[in-house]
C-alpha positions, 0 to 999 in steps of 0.5 A: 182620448190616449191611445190603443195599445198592444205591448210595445206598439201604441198608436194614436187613437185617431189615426185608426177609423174610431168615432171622432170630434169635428176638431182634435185639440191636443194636450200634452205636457213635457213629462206626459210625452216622455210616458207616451201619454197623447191626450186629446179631447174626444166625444165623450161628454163631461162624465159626472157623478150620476148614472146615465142610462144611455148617450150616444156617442156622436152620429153613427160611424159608417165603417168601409171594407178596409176599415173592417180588415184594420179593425180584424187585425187590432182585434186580432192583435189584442189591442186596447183603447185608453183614455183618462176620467178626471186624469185617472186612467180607465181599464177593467177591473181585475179580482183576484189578479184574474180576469172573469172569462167572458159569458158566450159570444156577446159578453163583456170583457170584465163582467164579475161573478160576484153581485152587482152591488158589491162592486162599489166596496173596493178592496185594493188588496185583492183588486186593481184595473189593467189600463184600457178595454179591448176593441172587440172580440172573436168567436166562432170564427166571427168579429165583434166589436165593442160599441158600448161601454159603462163606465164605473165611476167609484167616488168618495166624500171629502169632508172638508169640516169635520164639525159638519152634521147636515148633508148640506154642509158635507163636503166635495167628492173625489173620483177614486177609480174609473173601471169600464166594462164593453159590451158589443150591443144594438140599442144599448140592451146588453142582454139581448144576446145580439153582437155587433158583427164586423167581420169582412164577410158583410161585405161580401152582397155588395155592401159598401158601409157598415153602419155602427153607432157606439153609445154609453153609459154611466153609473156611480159607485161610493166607498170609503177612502183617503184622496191620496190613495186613489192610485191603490187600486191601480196597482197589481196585488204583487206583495206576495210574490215579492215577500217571497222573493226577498225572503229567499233572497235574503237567505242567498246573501245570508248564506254567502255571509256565513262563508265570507265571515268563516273566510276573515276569520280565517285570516285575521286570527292567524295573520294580524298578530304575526311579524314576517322577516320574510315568507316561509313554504309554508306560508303559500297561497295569497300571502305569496304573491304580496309582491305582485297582487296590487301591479296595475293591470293592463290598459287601466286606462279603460279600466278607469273609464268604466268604473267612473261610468259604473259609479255614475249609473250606482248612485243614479239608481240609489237616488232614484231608489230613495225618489221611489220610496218616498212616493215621487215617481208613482204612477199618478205623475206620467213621466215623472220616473223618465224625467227623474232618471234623466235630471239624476243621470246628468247631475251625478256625472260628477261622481263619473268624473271623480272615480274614473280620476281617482282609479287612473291616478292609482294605476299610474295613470299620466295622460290625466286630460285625456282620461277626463276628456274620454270618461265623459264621452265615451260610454255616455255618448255609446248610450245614447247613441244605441237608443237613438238607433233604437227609437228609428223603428218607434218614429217609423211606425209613428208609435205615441212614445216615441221621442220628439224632438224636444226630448231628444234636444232636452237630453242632449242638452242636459249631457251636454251641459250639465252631465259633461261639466260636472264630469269634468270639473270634478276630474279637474279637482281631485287630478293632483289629489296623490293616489291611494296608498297599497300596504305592501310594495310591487316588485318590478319583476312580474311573478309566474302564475301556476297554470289551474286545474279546470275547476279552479278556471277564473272564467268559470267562477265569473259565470257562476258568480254573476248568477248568484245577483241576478237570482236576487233581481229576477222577480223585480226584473219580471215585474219592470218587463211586464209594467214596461211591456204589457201595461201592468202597473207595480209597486217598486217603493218597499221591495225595489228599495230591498232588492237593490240593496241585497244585490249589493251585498250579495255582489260583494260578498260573492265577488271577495269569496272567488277572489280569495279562491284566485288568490290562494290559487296565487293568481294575481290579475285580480283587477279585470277579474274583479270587473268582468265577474259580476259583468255577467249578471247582465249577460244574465239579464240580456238572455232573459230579456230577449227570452221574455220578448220572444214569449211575451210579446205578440205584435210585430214592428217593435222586434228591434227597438225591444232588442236595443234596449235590452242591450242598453238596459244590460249594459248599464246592468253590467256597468253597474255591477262591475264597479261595484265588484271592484270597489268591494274587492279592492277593499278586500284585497287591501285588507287581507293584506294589510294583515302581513306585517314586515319587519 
């Protein structure tokens, strides 16, 4: 057995009146605890391919008043019961990403309007199993619980000889998918139209137990199908939504394309041939303010240190993008995406240490071992110290995922010990490296800004331009909070892969163009502009985070873990746009200006 789950909130099976074993053995890996994953042994007898009519799953549980009213309340709180079959997941099956309305008051929960018979044929393409089964159901003001269940077990043949023509010499079978339907019965008859009531009224005669046997059953289906693609079906059919996404997505970048392409060439056609003595009225706007445009900002120390983090978090989510699209962090390996991000995290703290180094030594920056020092540090340890914070309410209500104390020694440690020296041994190597060059010089005077018309405010322009990215990732952004929250499971390899890169440009790309608009409006304090621009994408997400929670999630008890880590995951968003916008820009701006040419 796994657990029940609602949302967020997942308890162990066994801590809530369910029928158990005389003696729990618990199995669970290292990568199994981080998914939250707590496999334990369970009264269910080894589950094989042929179809059993009716098992009774151990002796008859006697439920108490108290244990009625903890049922009422998951049932209520729509809970769902977990457990695994040959190391696949077991849950309903869904046709058409919609779940058939249940048949009257003693119904099952996924029973098809479709024939019996045609179940076995599995099209992936327009069906996938939500994980668990409800604990029971409400009607007309009464409880009933879900005490048999038939288990679905869809296999196919392996041939392991293809010269093989006799039945005896075909070869193994293999469990593509397990799918349950629950029925709430007496004697096993599913039909009888008799539920089993469990609503605290019983007990109202004097009753001191409620007396429930739960039995099952199984039956075997067959389909044709290669092993490696078992998991399909526990994908939600979602290719629709996201091809449309991408293509609307892909539009947005083209467009912002356009305009950027009409802005070079603006630029290059009248400024890459000419030789200046020295800058006429006429040439106003950016071309102005060549003497001020690269003066280093204010404290650039902490300038440095987030775009170091910011690169860290880019080439982290690159990497894991790659592991995604080569199929390494699917779903048939629990925890295999947890233990991904945290090993790329750590080891591409080298490229924090690098960036945040190189960005200092060309603002001037001096203090290079403090730097170092406070680049591998500060940001890292904030993180980690605002989910540590987070994961208080997930120990205090004893939830299956939450974090051990060897995870949370495993992460420590890998910061520690390979985040932190890779972070630092890469800021020691390029510390004497000589800072990038600018193709025009600074004066030592600072020049004054024109005070801008309302419409013309820089700050407006990074509200507007942080949501131009954040529409690309929206649809993605729904698909990971209903994985993360509500159990479904999605495919991120092809259209994760696509958005991320068209967010990218498109961060780019809308960054250069409100930035040649500040220029020409020749303000020149471009440097923290270029960063807190596209910082607003994750205030963006934040907002739809916490918008999401309040609409989507039901259960209580999970309220401020949920709001740590929206505030954790639009951080790094934030991180991870800023620095991307700054290298864009940076580049820019050395473009277009190595455009003026001084005699």
């Amino acid at each position: 057995m796994n657990n029940i789950r609602s949302g967020l909130s997942m308890y162990n099976y066994y801590d809530y009146p369910f029928p158990r074993p005389s003696s729990i053995e618990y199995r669970q890996s290292f990568t199994s605890k981080l998914a939250g994953d707590l496999s334990s042994t369970s009264l269910y007898d080894e589950v094989s391919l042929h179809t059993s009519s009716c098992k009774a799953l151990g002796e008859p549980f006697n439920y108490t008043l108290e244990d009625v009213n903890k049922l009422k309340y998951l049932i209520d709180k729509k809970f769902r019961i977990n457990f695994f079959i040959d190391d696949l997941p077991i849950g309903e099956l869904f046709k058409n990403n919609k779940l058939v309305d249940y048949i009257g008051s003693n119904s099952n929960s996924s029973e098809s309007t479709e024939k019996e018979e045609e179940s076995s044929s599995l099209d992936t393409e327009k069906e996938h199993i939500y994980l668990g089964y409800p604990i029971g159901f409400k009607y007309n003001s009464k409880y009933y619980l879900y005490n048999h269940l038939r288990i679905f077990i869809n296999s196919s043949e392996v041939n392991t000889d293809s010269t093989s023509t006799t039945t005896s010499d075909k070869g193994f079978f293999t469990i593509r998918s397990v799918n349950v339907e629950p029925y709430s019965c007496v004697g096993c008859i599913i039909d009888s139209g008799i539920g089993v009531e469990i609503s605290p009224e019983l007990f109202e005669d004097g009753r001191k137990v409620l007396s429930i046997q739960y039995t099952y059953s199984t039956r075997e289906t067959s389909s044709n199908g290669k092993p490696e693609q078992r998991w399909s079906i526990y994908y939600v059919n979602q290719y629709e939504v996201s091809n449309i996404a991408i293509v609307m997505s892909f539009a947005i970048v083209l467009a912002v394309s356009v305009c950027l392409a009409i802005i070079f060439l603006k630029i290059f056609r009248k400024t890459n041939s000419k030789t200046y003595t020295q800058l006429s009225p006429d040439d106003g706007g950016w071309k102005s303010i060549y003497a001020d445009v690269f003066r280093s900002p204010n404290n650039f120390m902490t300038f440095s240190i987030i775009i170091g983090f910011g690169v860290q978090i880019v080439t982290s989510l690159f990497i894991l993008m790659v592991f995604s699209v080569a199929g390494l962090t699917s779903i048939a390996t629990p925890g295999g995406m947890a233990i991904a991000s945290i090993l790329t995290f750590s080891f591409t703290g080298i490229f924090n240490g690098y960036s945040s180094m190189r960005t200092y030594i060309m603002l001037g920056g001096t203090r290079k071992l403090y730097n170092s020092v406070i680049t591998t540090t500060l940001l890292p340890f904030t993180i980690l110290l605002l989910m540590f914070i987070g994961y208080f309410q997930v120990w205090s209500n004893h939830f299956t995922y939450g974090a051990s104390a060897g995870t949370v020694f495993f992460v420590l440690a890998m910061w520690l010990f390979v985040c932190v020296p890779c972070s630092l041994l890469s800021s020691y190597f390029v510390r004497t490296w000589p800072p990038a060059e600018y193709p025009v010089r600074t004066n030592p005077i600072p020049r004054f800004i024109p005070q801008a018309k309302w419409y013309q405010n820089q700050y407006l322009h990074m509200i507007l331009g942080g949501a131009i990215p954040f529409v690309i990732i929206f649809t993605e952004l729904s698909f990971f909070l209903s994985s993360w929250v509500l159990g479904e499971h999605y495919s991120y390899s092809l259209s994760f892969a696509l958005t991320f890169i068209l967010m990218i440009v498109s961060i780019v790309e809308t960054n250069m163009i409100f930035e040649y608009y500040q220029l020409s409006l020749e303000n020149y304090n471009w440097w923290w502009r270029s960063l807190l621009g596209p910082m607003t994408t994750g205030l963006y997400t934040f907002i739809y985070f916490i918008y999401f929670g309040i609409t989507r999630i039901e259960t209580s008890g999970v309220g401020f873990y949920y709001f740590m880590f929206s505030l954790v995951f639009s951080l790094l968003m934030s991180l991870f746009c800023s620095s991307i916008g700054f290298l864009g820009n940076l580049w820019f701006t050395k473009k277009i200006y190595s455009t003026l040419h001084f005699d």
